[in-house]
C-alpha positions in Angstrom: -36.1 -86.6 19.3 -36.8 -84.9 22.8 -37.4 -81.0 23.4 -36.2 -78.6 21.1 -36.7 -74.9 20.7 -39.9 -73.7 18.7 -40.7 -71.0 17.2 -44.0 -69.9 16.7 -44.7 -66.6 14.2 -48.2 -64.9 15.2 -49.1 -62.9 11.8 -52.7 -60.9 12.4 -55.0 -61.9 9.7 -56.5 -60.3 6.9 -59.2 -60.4 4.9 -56.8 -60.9 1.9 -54.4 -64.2 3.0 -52.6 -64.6 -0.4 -49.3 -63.6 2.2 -49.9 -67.0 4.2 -48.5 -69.4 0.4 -46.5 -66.6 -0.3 -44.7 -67.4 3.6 -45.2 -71.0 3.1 -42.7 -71.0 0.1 -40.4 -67.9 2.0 -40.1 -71.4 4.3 -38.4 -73.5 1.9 -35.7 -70.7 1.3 -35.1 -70.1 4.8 -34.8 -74.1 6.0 -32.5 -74.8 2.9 -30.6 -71.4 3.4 -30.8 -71.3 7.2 -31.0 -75.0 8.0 -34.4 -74.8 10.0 -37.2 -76.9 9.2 -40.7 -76.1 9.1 -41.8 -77.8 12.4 -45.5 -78.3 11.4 -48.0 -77.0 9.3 -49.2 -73.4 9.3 -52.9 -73.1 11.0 -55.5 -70.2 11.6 -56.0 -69.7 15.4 -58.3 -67.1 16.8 -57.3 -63.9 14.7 -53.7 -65.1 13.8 -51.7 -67.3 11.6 -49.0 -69.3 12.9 -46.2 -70.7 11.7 -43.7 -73.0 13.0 -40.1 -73.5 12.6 -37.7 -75.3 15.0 -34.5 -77.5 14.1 -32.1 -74.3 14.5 -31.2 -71.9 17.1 -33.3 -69.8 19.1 -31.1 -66.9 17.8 -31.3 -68.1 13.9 -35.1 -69.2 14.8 -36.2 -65.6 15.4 -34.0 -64.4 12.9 -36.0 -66.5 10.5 -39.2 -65.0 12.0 -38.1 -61.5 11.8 -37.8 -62.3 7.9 -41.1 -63.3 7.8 -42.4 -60.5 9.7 -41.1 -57.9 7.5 -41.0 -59.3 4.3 -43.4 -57.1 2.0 -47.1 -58.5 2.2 -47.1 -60.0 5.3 -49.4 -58.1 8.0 -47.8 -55.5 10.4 -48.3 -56.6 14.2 -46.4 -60.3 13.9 -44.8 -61.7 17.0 -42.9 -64.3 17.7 -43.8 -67.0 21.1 -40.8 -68.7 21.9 -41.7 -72.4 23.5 -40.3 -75.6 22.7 -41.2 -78.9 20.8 -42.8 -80.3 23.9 -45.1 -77.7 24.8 -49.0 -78.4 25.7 -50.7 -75.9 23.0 -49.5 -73.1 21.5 -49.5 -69.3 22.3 -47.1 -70.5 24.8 -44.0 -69.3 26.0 -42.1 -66.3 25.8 -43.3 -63.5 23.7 -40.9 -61.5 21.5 -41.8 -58.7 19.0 -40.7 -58.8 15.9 -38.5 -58.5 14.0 -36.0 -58.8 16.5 -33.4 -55.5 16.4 
């Protein structure tokens, strides 16, 4: 498939996660509406929650993310990294706050 751009959304944890299935089904309505995909499963790193979506634009990619970032539940604080498919580890790339004006 070779590189692509990936997005990753950083959402600060909280004791109460119910927001992290709520996203996970926000996902399916932004890849069908948007046409990005869900590049791999959500995971818990350090004290965020990441997300990944690729398969679109970087424009439509952090549009998607700025979505996610204010859509009601979700924890304030949530930043995007913008890196690619092909990238080491995460947590890489080049940070952009979110949403995106």
């Amino acid at each position: 498939m070779g590189m692509a751009v990936l997005v990753e959304i950083h959402v600060p944890m909280t004791a109460d996660a119910e927001w992290i299935d709520d996203v996970g089904d926000f996902m399916i309505d932004l890849e069908e509406e948007l046409g990005l995909e869900e590049y791999d499963d959500g995971e818990e790193f350090g004290e965020v929650y990441i997300f990944f979506i690729a398969g679109a634009s970087e424009k439509t990619l952090l549009a998607a993310a700025s979505r996610v970032a204010t859509r009601g539940g979700v924890p304030a604080g949530a930043f995007a990294m913008v890196t690619d498919t092909d990238a080491p580890q995460f947590g890489m790339g080049r940070r952009v706050d979110l949403p995106v004006r």
